[in-house]
Backbone bond lengths (Angstrom), bond angles and torsions (degrees), N, CA, C in turn:
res aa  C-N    CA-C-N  psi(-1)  N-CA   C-N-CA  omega(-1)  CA-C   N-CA-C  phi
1 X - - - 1.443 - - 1.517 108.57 -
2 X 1.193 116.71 87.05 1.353 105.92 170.38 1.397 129.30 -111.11
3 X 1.253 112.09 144.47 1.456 145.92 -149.35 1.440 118.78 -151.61
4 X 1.271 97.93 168.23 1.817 110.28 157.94 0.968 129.37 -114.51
5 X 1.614 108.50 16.23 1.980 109.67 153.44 1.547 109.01 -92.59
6 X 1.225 94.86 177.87 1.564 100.99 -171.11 1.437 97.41 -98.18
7 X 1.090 131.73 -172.25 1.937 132.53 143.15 1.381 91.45 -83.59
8 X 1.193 161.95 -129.61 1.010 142.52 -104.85 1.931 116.36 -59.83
9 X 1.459 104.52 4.93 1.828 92.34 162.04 1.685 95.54 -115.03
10 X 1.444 124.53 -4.14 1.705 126.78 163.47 1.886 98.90 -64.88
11 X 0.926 117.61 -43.78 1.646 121.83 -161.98 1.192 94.36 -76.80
12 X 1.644 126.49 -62.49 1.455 121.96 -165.04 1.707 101.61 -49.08
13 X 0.992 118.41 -63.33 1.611 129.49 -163.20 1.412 114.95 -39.59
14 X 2.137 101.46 -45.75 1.106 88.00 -177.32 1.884 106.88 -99.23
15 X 1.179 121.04 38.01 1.229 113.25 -155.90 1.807 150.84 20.46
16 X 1.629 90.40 58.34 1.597 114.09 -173.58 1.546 104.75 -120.67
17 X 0.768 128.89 159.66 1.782 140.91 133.98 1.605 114.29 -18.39
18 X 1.533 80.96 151.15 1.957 85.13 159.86 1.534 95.70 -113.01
19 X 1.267 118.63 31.40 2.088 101.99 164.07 1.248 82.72 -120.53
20 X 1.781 146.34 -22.62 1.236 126.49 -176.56 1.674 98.17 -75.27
21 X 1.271 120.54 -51.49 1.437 114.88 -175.12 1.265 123.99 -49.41
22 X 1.424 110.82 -25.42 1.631 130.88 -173.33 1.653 95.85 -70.80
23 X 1.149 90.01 -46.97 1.653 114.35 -161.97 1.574 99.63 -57.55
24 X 1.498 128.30 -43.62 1.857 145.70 -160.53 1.178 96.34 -74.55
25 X 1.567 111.57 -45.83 1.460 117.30 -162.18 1.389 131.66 -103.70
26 X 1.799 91.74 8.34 1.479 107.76 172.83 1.960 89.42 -98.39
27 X 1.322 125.20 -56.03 1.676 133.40 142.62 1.642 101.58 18.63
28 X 1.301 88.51 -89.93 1.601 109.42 -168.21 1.217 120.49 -28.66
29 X 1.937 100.01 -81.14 1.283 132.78 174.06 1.640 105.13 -37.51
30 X 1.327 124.06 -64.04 1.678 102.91 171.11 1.531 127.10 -70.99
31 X 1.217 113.74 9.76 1.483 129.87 164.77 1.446 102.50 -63.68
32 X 1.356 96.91 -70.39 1.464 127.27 -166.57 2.001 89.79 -48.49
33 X 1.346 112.15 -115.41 1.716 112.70 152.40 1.324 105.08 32.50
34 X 1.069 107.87 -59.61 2.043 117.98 -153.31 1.508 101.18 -79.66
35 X 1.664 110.76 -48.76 1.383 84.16 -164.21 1.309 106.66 -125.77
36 X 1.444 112.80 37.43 1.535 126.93 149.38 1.689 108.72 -117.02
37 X 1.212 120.60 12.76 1.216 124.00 139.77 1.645 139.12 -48.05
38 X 1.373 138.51 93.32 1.343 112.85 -176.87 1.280 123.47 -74.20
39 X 0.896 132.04 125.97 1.715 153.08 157.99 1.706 98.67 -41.87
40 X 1.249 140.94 -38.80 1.462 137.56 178.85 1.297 99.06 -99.62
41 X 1.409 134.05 162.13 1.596 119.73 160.26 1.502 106.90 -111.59
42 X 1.220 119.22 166.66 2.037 109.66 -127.42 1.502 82.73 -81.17
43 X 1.890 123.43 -30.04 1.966 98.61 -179.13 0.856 100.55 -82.88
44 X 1.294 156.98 -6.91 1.493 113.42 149.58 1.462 140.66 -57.93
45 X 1.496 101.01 -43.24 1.570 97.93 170.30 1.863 100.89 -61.61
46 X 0.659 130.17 -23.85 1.954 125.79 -154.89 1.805 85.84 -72.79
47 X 1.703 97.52 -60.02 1.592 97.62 -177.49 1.623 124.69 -67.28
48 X 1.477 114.47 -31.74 1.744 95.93 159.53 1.370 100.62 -65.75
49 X 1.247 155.34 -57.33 1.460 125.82 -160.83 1.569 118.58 -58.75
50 X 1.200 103.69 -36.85 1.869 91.51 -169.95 1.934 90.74 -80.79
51 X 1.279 122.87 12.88 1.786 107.51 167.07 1.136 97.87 -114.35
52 X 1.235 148.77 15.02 1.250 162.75 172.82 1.199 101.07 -82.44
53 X 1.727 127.64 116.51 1.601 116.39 169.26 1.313 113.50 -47.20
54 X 1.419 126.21 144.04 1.664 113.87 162.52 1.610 87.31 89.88
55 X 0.870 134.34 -55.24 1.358 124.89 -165.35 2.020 119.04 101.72
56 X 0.892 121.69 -156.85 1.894 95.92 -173.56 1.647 78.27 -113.30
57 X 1.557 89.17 152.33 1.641 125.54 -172.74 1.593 103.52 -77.85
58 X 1.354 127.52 128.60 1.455 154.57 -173.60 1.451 103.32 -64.02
């Protein structure tokens, strides 16, 4: 998250911690990670499509 506040004037404002904020934004970030993560890794999908008759559908 970058900015030009600090976390400790992010925490005051919203009245939390800076280990809970640490805590949201460590949260997030493996949110984030997780589900822009692929579950296949991209040559495999590349190589089932070109053994795929036709090739993979558009």
């Amino acid at each position: 998250m970058a900015g030009s506040r600090t976390i400790s004037a992010l925490a005051a404002q919203h009245g939390v911690s800076r280990k809970f904020d640490y805590a949201q934004t460590d949260r997030a970030r493996a949110a984030l990670e997780d589900a822009f993560a692929s579950a296949v890794p991209e040559d495999e999908v590349l190589s089932s499509c070109r053994s795929a008759s036709g090739g993979c559908a558009r």
